[in-house]
C-alpha positions as CSV (number, residue, x, y, z in Angstrom):
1,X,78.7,118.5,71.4
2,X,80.3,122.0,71.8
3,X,79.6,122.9,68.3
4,X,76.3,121.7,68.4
5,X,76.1,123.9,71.5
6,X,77.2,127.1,69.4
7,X,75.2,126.4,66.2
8,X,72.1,126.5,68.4
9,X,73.2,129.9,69.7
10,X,74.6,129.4,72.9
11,X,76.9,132.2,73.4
12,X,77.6,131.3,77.5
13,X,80.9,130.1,78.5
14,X,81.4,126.4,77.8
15,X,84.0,124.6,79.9
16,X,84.9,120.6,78.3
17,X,86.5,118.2,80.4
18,X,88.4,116.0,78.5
19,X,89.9,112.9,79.2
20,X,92.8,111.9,77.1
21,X,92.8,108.1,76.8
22,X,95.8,108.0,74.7
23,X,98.1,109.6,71.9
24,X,95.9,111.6,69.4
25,X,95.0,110.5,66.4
26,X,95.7,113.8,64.4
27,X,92.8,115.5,65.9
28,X,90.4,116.2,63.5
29,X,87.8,114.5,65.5
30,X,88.6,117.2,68.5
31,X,88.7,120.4,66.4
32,X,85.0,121.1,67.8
33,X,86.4,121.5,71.3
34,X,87.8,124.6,69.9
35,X,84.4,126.4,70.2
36,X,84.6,126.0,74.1
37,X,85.8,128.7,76.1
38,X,88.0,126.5,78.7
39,X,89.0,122.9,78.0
40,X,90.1,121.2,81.3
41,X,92.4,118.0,80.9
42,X,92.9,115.6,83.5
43,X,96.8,116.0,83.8
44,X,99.0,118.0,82.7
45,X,100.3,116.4,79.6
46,X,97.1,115.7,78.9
47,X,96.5,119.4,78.9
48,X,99.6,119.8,76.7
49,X,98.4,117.1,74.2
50,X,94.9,119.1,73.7
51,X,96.9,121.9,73.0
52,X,98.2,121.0,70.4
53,X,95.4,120.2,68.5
54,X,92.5,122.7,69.2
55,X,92.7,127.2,69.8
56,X,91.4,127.7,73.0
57,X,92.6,128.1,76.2
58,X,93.1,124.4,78.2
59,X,94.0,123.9,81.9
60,X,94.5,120.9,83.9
61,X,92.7,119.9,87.1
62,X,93.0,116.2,88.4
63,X,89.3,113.8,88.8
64,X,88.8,113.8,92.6
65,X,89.4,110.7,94.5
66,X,86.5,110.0,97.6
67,X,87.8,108.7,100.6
68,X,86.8,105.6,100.8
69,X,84.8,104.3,104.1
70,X,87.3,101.9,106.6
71,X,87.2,98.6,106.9
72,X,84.2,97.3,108.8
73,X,85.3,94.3,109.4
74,X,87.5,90.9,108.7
75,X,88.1,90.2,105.4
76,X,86.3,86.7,105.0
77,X,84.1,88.5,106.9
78,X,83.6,91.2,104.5
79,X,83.6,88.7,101.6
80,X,80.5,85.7,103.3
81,X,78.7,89.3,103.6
82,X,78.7,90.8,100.2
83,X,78.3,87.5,98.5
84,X,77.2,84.6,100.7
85,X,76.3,82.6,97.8
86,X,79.8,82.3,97.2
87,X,81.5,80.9,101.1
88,X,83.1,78.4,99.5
89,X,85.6,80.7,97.6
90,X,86.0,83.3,101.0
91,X,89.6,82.0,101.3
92,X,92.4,82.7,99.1
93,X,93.4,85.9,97.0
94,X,90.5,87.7,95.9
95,X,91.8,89.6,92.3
96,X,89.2,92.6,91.0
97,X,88.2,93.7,87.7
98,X,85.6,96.3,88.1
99,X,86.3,98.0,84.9
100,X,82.7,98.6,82.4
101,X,82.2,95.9,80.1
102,X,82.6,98.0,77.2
103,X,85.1,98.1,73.8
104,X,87.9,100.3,75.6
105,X,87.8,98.2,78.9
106,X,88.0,94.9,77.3
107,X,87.1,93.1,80.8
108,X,87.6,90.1,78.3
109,X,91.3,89.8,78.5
110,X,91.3,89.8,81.9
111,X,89.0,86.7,82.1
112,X,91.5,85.1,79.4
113,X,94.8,86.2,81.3
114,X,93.0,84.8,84.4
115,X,92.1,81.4,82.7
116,X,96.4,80.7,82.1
117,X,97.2,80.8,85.9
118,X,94.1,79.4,87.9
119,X,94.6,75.9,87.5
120,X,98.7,77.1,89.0
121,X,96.9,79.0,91.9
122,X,93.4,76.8,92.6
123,X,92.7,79.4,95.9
124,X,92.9,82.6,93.7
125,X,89.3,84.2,92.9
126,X,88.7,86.4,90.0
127,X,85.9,88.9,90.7
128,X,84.3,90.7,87.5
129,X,82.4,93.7,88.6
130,X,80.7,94.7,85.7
131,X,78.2,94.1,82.9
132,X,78.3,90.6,81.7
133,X,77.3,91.2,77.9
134,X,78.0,94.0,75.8
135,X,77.3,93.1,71.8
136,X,79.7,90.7,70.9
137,X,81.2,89.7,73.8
138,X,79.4,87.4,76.7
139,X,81.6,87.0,79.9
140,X,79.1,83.8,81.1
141,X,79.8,81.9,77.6
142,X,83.5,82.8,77.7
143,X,84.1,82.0,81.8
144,X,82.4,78.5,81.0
145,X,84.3,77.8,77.6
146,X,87.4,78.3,79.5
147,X,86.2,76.2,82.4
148,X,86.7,78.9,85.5
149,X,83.3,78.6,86.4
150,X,84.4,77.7,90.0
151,X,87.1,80.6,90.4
152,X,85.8,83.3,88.5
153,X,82.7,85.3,90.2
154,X,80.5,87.8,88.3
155,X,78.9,90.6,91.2
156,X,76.4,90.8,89.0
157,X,74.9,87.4,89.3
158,X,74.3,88.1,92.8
159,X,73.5,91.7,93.8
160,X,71.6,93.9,91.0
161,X,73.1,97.1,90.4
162,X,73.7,99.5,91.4
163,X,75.7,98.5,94.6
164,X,75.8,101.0,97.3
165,X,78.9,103.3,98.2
166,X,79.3,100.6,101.3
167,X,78.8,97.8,99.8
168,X,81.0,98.7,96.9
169,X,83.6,100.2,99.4
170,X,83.3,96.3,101.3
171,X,83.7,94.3,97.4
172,X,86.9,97.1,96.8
173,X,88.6,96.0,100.8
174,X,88.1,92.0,100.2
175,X,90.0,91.9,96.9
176,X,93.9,92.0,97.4
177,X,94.6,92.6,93.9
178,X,93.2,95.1,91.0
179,X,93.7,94.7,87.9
180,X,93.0,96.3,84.3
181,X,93.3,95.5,81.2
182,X,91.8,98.4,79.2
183,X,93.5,100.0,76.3
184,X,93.6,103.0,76.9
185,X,93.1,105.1,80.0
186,X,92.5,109.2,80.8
187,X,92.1,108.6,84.8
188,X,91.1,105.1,85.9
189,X,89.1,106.1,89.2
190,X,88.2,102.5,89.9
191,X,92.6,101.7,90.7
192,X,92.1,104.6,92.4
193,X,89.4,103.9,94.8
194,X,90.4,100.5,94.9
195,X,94.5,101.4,96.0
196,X,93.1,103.5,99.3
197,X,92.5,99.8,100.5
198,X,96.4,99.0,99.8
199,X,95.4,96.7,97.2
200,X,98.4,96.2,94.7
201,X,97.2,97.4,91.0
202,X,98.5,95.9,88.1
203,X,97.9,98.2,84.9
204,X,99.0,98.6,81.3
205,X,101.6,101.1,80.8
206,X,99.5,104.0,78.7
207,X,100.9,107.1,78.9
208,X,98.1,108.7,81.0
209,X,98.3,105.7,83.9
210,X,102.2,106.4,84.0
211,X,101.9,110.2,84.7
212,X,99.8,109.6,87.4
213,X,101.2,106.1,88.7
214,X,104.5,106.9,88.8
215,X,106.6,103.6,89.7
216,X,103.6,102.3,91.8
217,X,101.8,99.7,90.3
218,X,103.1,96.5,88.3
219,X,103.3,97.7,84.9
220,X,102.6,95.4,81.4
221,X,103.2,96.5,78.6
222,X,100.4,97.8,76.5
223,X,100.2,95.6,73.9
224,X,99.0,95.9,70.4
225,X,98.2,99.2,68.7
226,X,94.6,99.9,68.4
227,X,92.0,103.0,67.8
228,X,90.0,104.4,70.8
229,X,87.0,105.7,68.7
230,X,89.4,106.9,65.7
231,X,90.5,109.2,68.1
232,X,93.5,108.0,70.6
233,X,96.0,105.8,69.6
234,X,95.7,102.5,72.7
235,X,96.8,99.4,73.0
236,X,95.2,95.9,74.3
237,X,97.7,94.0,76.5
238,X,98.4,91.0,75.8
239,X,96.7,87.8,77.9
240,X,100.2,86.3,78.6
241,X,101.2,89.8,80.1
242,X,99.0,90.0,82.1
243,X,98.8,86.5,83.4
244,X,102.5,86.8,84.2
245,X,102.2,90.1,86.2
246,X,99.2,88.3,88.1
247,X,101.2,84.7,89.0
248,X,104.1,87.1,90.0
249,X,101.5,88.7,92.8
250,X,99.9,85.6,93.6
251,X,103.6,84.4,94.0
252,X,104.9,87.3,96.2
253,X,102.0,88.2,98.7
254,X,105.2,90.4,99.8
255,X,105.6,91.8,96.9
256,X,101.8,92.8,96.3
257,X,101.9,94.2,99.8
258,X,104.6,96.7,99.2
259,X,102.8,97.6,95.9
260,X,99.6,97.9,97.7
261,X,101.1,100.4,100.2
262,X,102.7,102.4,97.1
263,X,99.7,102.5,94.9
264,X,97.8,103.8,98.2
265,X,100.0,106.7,98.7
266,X,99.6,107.8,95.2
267,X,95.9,107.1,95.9
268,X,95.8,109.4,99.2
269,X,97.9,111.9,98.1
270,X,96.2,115.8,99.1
271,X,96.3,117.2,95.7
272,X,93.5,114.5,94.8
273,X,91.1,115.8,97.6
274,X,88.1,117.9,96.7
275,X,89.9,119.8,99.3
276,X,92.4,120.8,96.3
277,X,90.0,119.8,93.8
278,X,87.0,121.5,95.2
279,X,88.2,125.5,95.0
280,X,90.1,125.1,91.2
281,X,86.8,124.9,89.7
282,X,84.7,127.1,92.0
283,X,88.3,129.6,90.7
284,X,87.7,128.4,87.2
285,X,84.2,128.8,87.3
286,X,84.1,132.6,89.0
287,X,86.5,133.3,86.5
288,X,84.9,132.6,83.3
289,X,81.9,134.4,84.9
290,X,83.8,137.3,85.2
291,X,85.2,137.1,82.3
292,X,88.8,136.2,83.6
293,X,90.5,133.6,81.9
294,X,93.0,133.0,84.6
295,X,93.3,130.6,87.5
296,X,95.3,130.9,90.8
């Protein structure tokens, strides 16, 4: 995009915000950032990775977190009101994946991890909030072939989308549990909205989670090496990983608890405000205006 931006003329400053999903592949493919005139990365070894690769000057300032609304009410409460088609499954742990259905996500391997432990744990609830079908891959088809048509919920078959920042906020307090299973990640704002609630996250270990994370979450490994767009280097975990890391939770509601209060600290923390957030890139922005290339 930026050097389609300069071949058509445009001599303004162009500032790229980059997300780094994972090691770079070489970077030929990110060569073109090279024509902006500030690329911003997410974190700071992020920021060091870009540089690396491109000639132009590259900063790092962190995606804003949103507060998040507090809780309105009980959770079975919150849970009969978001989806009262689905009463009968208001008890028990409530686990979220509301990752996009899409090839980097891979909500799919959550769905399989989840189909090794729910006949162990018959009151735990998976709830997929996301697209059901992407080409190739059909959540319905694949939650009745492995029978978890009972303990797995799709949002989607109840509320259209979008949901509201409430309603969403409601879905994010009634679930105990997050989880991911994408393979490769540059922020992952959905942990983090989800973690103000103190809900334990379980994650695969990609380099970009880990600088933020810290120690907080449960960790899996990665799992097996594959392309991000022929650009990063991920990994997709491995069902069995991820399974375990869930059954441990489910296990431990201790356990989850203290992982949910650490994963909420990292989630609150000040330097993720827009208080923080907000006057780096109004600094940024008056900068490259002025023609200034520095930040404070």
């Amino acid at each position: 995009m930026v050097t389609r931006l300069r071949r058509n003329a445009i001599e303004c400053p162009i500032v790229a915000y980059v997300p780094v999903e994972g090691a770079i592949r070489g970077g030929e493919r990110l060569t073109g950032l090279s024509g902006a005139t500030q690329v911003v990365a997410y974190t700071p070894q992020a920021a060091d990775a870009l540089r690396a690769v491109i000639d132009t000057t590259v900063t790092s300032i962190p995606h804003a977190i949103s507060p998040v609304a507090p809780i309105s009410a009980e959770r079975r409460q919150l849970r009969e009101a978001i989806l009262p088609l689905c009463r009968s499954r208001s008890e028990g742990t409530w686990i979220l994946n509301a990752n996009r259905n899409d090839g980097r996500k891979r909500p799919e391997v959550t769905l399989a991890a989840f189909a090794e432990i729910a006949s162990l744990i018959p009151s735990a609830t998976l709830l997929m909030h996301c697209a059901i079908r992407r080409r190739g891959v059909d959540l319905a088809i694949e939650r009745d072939r492995l029978d978890l048509r009972d303990s797995v919920i799709f949002t989607h078959d109840h509320a259209s989308a979008p949901w509201h920042v409430q309603r969403l906020h409601d879905l994010y307090a009634s679930c105990e549990i997050g989880v991911s299973s994408s393979t490769g990640e540059g922020w992952g704002l959905i942990a983090a909205e989800h973690a103000q609630y103190r809900a334990a996250q379980i994650m695969p270990a990609h380099s970009g989670l880990r600088e933020i994370w810290g120690s907080s979450p449960q960790w899996i490994s990665p799992g097996r090496p594959v392309a991000i767009d022929w650009v990063f280097d991920g990994g997709e975990p491995e069902p069995r990983d991820l399974a375990a890391a869930m059954l441990k939770l489910l296990k431990d509601p201790e356990r989850a608890a203290q992982i949910g209060r650490a994963c909420e600290i990292v989630a609150k923390q000040v330097q993720y405000s827009w208080q923080s957030i907000g006057p780096r890139w109004i600094d940024l922005v008056e900068n490259l205006a002025w023609g200034k290339t520095n930040q404070r």
